[in-house]
C-alpha positions as CSV (number, residue, x, y, z in Angstrom):
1,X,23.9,31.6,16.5
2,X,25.0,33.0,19.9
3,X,25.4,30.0,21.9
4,X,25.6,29.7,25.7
5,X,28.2,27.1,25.8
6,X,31.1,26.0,23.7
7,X,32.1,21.9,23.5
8,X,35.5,21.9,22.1
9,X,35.9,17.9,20.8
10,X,39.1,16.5,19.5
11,X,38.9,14.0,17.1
12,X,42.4,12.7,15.9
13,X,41.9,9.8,14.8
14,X,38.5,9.4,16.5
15,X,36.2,8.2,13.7
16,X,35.5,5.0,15.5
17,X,34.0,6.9,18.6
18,X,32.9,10.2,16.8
19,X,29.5,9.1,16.7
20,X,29.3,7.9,20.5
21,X,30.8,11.1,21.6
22,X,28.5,13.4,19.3
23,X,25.3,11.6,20.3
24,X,26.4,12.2,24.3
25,X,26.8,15.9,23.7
26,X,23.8,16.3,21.5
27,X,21.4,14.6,24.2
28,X,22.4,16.6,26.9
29,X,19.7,18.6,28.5
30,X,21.1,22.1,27.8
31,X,20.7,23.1,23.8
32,X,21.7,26.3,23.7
33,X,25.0,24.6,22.6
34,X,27.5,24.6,19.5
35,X,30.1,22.0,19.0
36,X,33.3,22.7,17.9
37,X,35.4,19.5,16.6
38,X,39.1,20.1,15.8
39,X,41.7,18.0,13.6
40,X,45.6,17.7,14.3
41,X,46.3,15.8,11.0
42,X,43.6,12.7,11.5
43,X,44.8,10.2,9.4
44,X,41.3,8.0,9.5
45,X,38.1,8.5,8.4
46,X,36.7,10.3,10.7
47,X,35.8,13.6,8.1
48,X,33.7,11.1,6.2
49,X,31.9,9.9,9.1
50,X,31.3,13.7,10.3
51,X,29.4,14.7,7.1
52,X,27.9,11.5,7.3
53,X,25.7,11.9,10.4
54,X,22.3,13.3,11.1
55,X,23.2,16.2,13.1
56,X,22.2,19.7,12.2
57,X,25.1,21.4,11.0
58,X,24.7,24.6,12.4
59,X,25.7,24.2,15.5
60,X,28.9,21.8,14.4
61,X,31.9,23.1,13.5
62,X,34.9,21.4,11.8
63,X,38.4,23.4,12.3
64,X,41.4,21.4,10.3
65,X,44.8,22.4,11.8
């Protein structure tokens, strides 16, 4: 997927608003979108909680650092 815009999200220790923040990008009016969350060493449960919603995973990525 060539995508027209990039939304780069941290998410250190964000799995208490991962879901909030997801759902405000993914309803945005533009589609033609992919999603890029990164990880600086989260220590919650926030990987769980990614995998865990209903979002199509082709347009999310996860990037570990």
């Amino acid at each position: 997927m060539d995508a027209n815009v990039s939304v780069i999200i941290a998410v250190y220790n964000a799995e208490e608003y991962l879901k909030q923040c997801l759902d405000s990008v993914c309803n945005q009016t533009l589609k033609d979108i992919e999603i890029i969350c990164i990880n600086d060493g989260s220590s919650d449960g926030y990987y769980n909680k990614f995998f865990s919603l209903p979002y199509e995973k082709t347009f999310l990525k996860l990037n570990h650092f």
